[in-house]
Z-matrix of the N, CA and C atoms (Angstrom, degrees):
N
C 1 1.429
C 2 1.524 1 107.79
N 3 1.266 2 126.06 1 143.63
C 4 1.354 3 120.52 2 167.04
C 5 1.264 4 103.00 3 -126.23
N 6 1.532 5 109.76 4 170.15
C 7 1.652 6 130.15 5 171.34
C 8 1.676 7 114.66 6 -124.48
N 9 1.511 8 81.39 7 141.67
C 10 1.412 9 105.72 8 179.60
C 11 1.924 10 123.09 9 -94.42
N 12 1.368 11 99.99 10 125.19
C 13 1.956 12 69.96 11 -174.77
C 14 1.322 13 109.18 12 -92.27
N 15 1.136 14 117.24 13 162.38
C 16 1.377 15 128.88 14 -161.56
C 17 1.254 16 111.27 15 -117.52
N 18 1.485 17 139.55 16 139.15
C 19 1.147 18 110.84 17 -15.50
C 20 1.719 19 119.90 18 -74.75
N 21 1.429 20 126.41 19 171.91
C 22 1.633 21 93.94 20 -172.81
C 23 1.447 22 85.22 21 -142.83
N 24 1.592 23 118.59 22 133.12
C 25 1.313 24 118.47 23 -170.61
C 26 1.389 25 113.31 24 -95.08
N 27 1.262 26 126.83 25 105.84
C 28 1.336 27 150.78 26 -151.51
C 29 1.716 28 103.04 27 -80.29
N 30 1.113 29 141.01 28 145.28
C 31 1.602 30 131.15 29 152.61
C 32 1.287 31 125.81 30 -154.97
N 33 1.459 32 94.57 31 100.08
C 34 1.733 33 101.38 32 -177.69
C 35 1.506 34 119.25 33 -41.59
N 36 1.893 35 95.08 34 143.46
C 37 0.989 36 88.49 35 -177.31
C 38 1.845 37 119.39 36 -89.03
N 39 1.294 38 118.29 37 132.62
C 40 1.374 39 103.00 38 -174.99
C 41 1.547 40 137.02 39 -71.31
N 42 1.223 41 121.58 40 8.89
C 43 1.415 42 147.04 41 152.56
C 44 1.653 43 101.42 42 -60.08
N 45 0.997 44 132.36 43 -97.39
C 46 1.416 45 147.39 44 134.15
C 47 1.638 46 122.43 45 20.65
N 48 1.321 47 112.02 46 -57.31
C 49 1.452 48 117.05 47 -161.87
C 50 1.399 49 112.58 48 -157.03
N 51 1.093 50 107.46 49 119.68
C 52 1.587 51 137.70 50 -170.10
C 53 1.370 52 101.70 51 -54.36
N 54 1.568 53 122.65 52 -69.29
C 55 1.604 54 128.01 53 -176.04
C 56 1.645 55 94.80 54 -163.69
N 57 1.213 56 117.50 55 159.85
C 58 1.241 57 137.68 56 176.39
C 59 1.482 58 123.55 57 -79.29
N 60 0.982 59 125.37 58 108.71
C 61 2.063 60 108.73 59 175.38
C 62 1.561 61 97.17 60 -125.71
N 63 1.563 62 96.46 61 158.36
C 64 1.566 63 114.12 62 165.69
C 65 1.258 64 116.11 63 -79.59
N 66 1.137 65 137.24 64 164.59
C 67 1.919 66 143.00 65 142.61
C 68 1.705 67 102.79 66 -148.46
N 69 1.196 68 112.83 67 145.60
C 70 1.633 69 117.49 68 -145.57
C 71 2.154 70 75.88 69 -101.06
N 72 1.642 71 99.76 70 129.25
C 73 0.836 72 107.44 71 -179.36
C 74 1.599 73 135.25 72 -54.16
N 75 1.441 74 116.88 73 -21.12
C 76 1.423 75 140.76 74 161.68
C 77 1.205 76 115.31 75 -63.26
N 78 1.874 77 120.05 76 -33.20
C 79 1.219 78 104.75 77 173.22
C 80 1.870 79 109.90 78 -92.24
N 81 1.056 80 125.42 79 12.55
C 82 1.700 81 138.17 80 -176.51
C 83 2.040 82 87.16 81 -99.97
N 84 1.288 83 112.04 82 -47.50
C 85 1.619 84 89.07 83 -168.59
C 86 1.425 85 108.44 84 -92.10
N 87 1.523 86 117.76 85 29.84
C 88 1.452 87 125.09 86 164.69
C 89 1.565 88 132.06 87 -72.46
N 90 1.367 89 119.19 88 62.60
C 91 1.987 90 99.07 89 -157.70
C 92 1.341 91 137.69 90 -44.92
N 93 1.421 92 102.16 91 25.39
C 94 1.677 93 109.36 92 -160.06
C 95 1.872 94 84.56 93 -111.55
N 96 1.613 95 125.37 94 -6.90
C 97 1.317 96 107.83 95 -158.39
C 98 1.458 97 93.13 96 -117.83
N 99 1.707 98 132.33 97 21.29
C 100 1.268 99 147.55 98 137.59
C 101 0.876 100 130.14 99 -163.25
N 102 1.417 101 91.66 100 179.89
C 103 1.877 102 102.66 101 -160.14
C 104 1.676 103 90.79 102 -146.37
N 105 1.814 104 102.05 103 161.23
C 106 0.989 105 130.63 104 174.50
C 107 1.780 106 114.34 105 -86.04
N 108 1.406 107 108.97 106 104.31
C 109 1.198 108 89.45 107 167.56
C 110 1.830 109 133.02 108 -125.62
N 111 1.190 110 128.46 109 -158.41
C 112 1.493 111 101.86 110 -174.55
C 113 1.765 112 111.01 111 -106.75
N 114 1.130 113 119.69 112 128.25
C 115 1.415 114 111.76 113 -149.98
C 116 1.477 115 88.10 114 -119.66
N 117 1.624 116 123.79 115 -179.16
C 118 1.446 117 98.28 116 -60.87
C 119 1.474 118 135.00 117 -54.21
N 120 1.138 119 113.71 118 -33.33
C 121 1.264 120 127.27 119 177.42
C 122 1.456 121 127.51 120 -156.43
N 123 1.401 122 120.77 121 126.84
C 124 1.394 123 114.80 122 -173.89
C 125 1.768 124 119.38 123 -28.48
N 126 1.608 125 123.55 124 -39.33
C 127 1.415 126 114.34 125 -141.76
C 128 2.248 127 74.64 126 -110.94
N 129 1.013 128 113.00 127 -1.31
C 130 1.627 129 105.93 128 167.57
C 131 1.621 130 123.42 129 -60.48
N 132 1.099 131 131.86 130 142.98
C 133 1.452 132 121.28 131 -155.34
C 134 1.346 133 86.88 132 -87.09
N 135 1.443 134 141.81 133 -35.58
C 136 1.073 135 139.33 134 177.81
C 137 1.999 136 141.60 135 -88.93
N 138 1.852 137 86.82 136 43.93
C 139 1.421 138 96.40 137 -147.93
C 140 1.841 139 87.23 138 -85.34
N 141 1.201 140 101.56 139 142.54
C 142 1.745 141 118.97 140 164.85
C 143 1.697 142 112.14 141 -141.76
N 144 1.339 143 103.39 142 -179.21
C 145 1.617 144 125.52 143 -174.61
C 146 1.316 145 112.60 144 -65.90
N 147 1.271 146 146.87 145 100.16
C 148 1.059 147 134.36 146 177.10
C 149 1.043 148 109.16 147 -97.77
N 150 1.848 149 126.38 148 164.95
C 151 1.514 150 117.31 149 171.00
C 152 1.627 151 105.41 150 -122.92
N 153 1.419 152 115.46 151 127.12
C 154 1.221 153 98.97 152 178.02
C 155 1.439 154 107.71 153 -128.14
N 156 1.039 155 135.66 154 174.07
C 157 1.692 156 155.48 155 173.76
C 158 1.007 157 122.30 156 -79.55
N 159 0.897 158 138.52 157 124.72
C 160 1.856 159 127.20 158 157.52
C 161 1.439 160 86.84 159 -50.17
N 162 1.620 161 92.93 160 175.95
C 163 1.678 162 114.31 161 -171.63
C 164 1.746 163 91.31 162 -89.66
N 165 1.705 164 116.80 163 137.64
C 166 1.123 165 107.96 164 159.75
C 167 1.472 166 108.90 165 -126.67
N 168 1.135 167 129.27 166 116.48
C 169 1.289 168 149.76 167 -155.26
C 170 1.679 169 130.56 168 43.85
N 171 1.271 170 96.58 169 49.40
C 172 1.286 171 120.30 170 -169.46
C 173 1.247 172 115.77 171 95.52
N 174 1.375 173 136.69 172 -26.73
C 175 1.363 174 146.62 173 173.04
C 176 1.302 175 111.86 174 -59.68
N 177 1.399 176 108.15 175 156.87
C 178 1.727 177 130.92 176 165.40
C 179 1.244 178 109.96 177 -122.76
N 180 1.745 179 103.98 178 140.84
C 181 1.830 180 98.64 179 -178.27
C 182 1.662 181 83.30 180 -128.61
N 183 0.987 182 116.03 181 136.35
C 184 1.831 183 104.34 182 -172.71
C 185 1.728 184 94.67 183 -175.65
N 186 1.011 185 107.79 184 142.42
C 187 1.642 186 118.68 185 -172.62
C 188 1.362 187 138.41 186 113.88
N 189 1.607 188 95.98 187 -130.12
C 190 1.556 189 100.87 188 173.79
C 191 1.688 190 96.66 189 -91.93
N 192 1.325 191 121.43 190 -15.89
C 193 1.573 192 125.34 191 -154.58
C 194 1.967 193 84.49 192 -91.34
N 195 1.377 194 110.74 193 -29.01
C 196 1.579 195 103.32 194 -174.29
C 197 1.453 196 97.24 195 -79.48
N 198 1.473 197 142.99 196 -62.03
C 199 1.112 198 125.64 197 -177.30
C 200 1.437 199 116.62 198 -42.85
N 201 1.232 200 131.68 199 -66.74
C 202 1.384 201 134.50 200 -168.88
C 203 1.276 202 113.15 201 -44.08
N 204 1.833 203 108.90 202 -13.72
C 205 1.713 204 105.56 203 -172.07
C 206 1.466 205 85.81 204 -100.58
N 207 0.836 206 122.76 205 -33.41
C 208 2.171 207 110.90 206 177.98
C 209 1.155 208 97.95 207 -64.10
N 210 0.976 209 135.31 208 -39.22
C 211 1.934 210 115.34 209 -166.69
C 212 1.623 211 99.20 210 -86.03
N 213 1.717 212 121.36 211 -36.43
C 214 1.674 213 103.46 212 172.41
C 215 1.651 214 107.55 213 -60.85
N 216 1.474 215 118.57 214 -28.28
C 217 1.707 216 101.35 215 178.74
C 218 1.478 217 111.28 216 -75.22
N 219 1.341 218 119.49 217 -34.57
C 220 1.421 219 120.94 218 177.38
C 221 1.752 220 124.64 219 -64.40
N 222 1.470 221 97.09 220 -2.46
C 223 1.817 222 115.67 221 -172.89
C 224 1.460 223 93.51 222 -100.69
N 225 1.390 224 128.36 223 -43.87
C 226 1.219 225 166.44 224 -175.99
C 227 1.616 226 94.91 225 -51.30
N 228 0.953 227 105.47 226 -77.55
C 229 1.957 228 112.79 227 -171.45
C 230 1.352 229 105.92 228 -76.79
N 231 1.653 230 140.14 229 -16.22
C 232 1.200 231 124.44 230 145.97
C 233 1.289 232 133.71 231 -62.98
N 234 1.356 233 124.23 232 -3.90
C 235 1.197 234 120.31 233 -174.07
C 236 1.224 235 106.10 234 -117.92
């Protein structure tokens, strides 16, 4: 287990990350607010499962950034 200290002033790195947004975590472990779809395009030689979001307040959460948030909710509801 580890600890975090609180409060802890975080700062993206800008290489990395465009800008920061919220989405309230209850509405991310909702399955009605995505879906899996096939990216980029069916006839692409490199087509796979993507997961994307509906938009929540203008935002998109869709990718590698959407998986990584299902497995923190799925770490989340085991404990």
């Amino acid at each position: 287990m580890g600890e975090i200290p609180w409060p802890l002033d975080l700062t993206p790195d800008p290489v990395e990350v465009a800008r920061v947004f919220h989405i309230p975590l209850a509405w991310l472990a909702d399955p009605t607010h995505r879906q899996v779809r096939t990216w980029p395009a069916p006839d692409h030689p490199e087509v796979r499962a993507v997961i994307f979001y509906d938009r929540f307040d203008r935002e998109l959460l869709w990718g590698v950034s959407a998986h990584i948030t299902l497995n923190f909710l799925a770490t989340l509801s085991r404990t």
